[in-house]
C-alpha positions in Angstrom: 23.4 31.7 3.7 23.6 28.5 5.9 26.7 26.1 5.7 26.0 22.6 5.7 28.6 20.1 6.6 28.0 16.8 5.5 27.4 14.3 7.7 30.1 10.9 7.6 29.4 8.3 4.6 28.9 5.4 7.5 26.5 7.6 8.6 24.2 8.2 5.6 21.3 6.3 5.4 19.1 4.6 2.9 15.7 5.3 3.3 13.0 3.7 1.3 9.6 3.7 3.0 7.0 6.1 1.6 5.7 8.8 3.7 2.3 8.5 4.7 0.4 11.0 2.4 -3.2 10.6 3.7 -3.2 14.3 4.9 -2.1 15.3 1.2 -4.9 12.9 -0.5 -7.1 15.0 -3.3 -4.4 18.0 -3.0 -2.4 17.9 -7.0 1.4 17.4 -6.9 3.5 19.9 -8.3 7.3 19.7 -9.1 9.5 17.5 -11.1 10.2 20.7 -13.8 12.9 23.0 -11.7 11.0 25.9 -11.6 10.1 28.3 -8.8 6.6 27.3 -6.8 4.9 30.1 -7.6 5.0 29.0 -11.5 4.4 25.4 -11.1 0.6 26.9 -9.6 -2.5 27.1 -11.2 -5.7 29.4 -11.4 -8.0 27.2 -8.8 -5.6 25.6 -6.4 -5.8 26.2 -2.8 -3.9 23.0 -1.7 -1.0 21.6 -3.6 2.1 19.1 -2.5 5.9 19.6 -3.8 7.6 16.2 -3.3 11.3 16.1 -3.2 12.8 15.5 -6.6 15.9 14.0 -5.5 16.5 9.8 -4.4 17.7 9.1 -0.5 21.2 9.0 -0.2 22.7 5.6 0.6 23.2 3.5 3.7 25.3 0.5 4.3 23.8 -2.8 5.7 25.0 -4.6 9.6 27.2 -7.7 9.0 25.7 -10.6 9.6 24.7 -11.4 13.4 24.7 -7.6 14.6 20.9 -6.1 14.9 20.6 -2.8 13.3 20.5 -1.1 16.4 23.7 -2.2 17.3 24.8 -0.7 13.5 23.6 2.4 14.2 24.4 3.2 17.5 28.5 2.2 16.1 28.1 4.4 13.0 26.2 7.5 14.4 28.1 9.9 16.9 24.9 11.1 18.3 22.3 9.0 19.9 19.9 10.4 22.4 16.3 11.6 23.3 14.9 14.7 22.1 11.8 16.8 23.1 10.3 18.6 20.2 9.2 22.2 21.2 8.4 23.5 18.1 8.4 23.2 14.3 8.7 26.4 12.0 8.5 26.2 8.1 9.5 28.8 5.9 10.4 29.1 1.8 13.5 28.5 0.8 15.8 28.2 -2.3 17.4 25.4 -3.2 20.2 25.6 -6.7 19.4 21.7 -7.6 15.4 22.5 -8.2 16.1 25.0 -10.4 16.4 24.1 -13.9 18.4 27.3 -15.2 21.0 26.5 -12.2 21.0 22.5 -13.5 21.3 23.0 -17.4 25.1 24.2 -16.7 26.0 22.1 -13.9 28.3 19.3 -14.4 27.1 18.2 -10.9 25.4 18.4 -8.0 27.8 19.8 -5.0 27.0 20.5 -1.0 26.6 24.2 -2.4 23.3 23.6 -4.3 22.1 21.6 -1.7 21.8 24.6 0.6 18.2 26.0 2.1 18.4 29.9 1.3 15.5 31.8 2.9 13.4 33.0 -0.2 10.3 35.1 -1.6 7.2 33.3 -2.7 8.2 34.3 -5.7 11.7 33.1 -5.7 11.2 30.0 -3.2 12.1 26.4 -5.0 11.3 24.5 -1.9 10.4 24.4 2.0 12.5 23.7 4.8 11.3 23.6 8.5 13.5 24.8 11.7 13.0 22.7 14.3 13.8 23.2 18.2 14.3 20.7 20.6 15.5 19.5 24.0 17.9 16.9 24.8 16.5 14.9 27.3 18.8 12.1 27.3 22.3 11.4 25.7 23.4 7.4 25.2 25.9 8.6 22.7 27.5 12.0 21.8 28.7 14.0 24.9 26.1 16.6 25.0 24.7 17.2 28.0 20.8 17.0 28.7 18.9 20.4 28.5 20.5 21.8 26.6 18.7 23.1 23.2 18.9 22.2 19.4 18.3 24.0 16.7 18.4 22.6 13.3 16.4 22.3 10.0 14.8 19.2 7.8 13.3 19.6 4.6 9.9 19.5 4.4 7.2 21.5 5.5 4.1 23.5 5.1 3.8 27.6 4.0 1.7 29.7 1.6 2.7 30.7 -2.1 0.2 33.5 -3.1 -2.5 31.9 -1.1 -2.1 28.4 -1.8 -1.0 25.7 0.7 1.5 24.3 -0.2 2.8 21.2 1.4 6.7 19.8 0.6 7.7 16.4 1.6 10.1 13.9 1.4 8.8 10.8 -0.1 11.1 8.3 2.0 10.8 10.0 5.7 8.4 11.1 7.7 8.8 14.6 9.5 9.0 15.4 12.9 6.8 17.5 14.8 6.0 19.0 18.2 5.3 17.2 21.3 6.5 14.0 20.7 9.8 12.6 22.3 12.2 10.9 19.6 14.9 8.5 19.8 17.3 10.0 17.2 20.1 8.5 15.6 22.7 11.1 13.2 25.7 13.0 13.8 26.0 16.9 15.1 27.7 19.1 12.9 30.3 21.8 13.9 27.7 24.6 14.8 25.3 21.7 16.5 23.0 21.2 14.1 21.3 17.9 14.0 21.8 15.4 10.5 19.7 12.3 12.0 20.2 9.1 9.8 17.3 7.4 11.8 14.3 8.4 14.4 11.5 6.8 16.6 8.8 9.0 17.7 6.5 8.4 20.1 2.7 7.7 19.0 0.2 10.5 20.2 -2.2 7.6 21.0 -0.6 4.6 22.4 3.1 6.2 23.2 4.8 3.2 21.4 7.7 4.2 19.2 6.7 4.6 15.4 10.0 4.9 12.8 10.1 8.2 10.1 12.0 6.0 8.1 12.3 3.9 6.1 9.6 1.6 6.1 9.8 -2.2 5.9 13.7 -2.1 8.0 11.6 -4.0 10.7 14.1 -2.2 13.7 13.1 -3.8 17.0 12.7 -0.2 18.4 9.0 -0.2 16.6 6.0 -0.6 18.7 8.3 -0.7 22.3 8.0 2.1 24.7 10.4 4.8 25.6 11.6 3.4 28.4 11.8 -0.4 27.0 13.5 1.0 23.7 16.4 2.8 25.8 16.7 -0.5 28.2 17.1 -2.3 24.9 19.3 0.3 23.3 21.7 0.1 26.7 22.2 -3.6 26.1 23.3 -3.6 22.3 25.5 -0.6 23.4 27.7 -2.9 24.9 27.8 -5.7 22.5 30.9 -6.4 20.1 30.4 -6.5 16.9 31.2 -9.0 14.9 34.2 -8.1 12.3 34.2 -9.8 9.0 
């Protein structure tokens, strides 16, 4: 069983934009009900998408006359530049999607929230174990080279030959190839919790956010290097204290 460690309340994060679902148009939704995958399928599907059934978790707001970057880079240990190398997603079990676990649970705790590798028969969602490079560090003390490891939800697998696709409504998901400008915290066994990322577009190579939509960050639409000249200069800004 993986431990998760939670990640600081300043640096939790609010996410509200929807994740773009034009890859899962036509396919039927499934979920909501807390039972296992393989019964929320029917006789005819081949292609079905599990959205998270759980709201984003909260993030506070920059005082007035600090940029959001400037916010970030305060609250988040970890700022850098990550390579993707590869994306793996696998079934998991998860206590809060599963209704016999919630109907005597006073609450939801860090325990239930925990990805346990699972069965198709047993698997309640699916979580993806991503690997990745560090290219650069502006903030953290991890040196570049060297490789993480860590997983997301979200993902894609097969449930007695269905494709089925899990996302999370209010973030995109990362993938392989693209460089990202992550913002989060490391845990205690280096695992990545990122609170906010820029990803560079396969087509133009201008930074695109996974989330949330609408926060209008100046980081969208520059380029690597003009998003890390920027990020250098708000580094060293004070912020303003109310």
């Amino acid at each position: 069983m993986t431990i998760r460690i939670l990640v600081p309340a300043s640096c939790l994060v609010l996410l509200l934009g929807a994740a773009v679902l034009a890859q899962e148009s036509g396919a039927r939704r499934i979920g909501g009900f807390g039972r296992t995958i393989a019964e929320e399928l029917r006789l005819g599907d081949t292609r079905v998408v599990l959205p998270m059934n759980a709201g984003p978790p909260l993030w506070a707001y920059p005082p007035s006359g600090v940029s959001l970057e400037a916010f970030w880079i305060e609250a988040c240990p970890f700022v850098a530049v990550l390579q993707i190398a590869s994306v793996r997603s696998g079934l998991v079990y998860r206590a809060d999607m599963d209704i016999k676990v919630l109907e005597h649970a006073p609450s939801i705790t860090a325990e239930m929230l925990t990805n346990v590798p699972a069965s198709e028969d047993d698997a309640t969602w699916i979580a993806s174990t991503i690997r990745a490079r560090v290219e650069r560090v502006l903030k953290g003390g991890v040196k570049p080279g060297v490789e993480l490891v860590f997983e997301e939800d979200g993902g894609t697998a097969t449930v007695r030959g269905v494709e089925v696709t899990a996302i999370v409504p209010w973030k995109r998901s990362m993938v392989a190839g693209p460089r990202y400008i992550v913002f989060g915290a490391l845990t205690e066994r280096g695992e990545l919790r990122r609170t906010r990322a820029f990803g560079e577009a396969p087509s133009s190579g201008r930074l695109v956010s996974l989330g949330p939509q609408g926060e209008r960050s100046r980081l969208e639409g520059l380029t690597l290097k003009q998003a890390l000249t920027y990020l250098g200069s708000e580094m060293h800004k004070p912020l303003a204290r109310p």
